[in-house]
Phi, psi and omega in degrees: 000116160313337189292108179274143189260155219227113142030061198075020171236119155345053201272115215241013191209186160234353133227058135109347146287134160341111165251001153292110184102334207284190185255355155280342187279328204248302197283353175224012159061049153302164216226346198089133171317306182295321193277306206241037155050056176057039154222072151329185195290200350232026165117205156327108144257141194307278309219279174325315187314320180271350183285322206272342157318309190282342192091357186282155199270297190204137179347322202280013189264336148344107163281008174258017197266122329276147156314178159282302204276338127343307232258348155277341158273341166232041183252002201288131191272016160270303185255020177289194194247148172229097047281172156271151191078027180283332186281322140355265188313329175316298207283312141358283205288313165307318185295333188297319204276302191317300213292319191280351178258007156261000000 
């Protein structure tokens, strides 16, 4: 398994959706951000791309967090997040758990 783990949590994206449970893994057989080096099932996401331009695991490890373009995927109200700006908080929740496990 590719995902690397934050002090029990699982960081299973890059930005900061779950990709444990969703409804695309089974039903368009995604593969994950992570796993398939930022081309989930629906192509390139803008978003892996920028983590793995920086070197970053995932967004919340970003000092520009949130982007624009974060801040456009998960505030967008059609394919957003619910609440909005859970991934955010998400990528947030990781850097946090990463900084208390040094």
């Amino acid at each position: 398994m590719m995902n690397d783990s934050v002090s029990g949590s699982v960081v299973d994206s890059r930005c900061g959706l779950h990709c444990t449970g969703c409804e695309y893994k089974d039903s368009c057989n995604c593969g994950g951000c992570i796993e398939t080096n930022g081309k989930p099932f629906h192509g390139e996401c803008p978003v892996a791309v920028c983590c793995q331009e920086k070197g970053l695991t995932h967004c919340g490890e970003c000092p520009d967090i949130p982007c624009e373009l974060l801040t456009q995927y998960s505030c967008d109200a059609e394919h957003g997040d619910t609440p909005p700006g859970a991934r955010i908080e998400q990528c947030r929740q990781w850097k946090m758990e990463q900084d208390a496990g040094h």
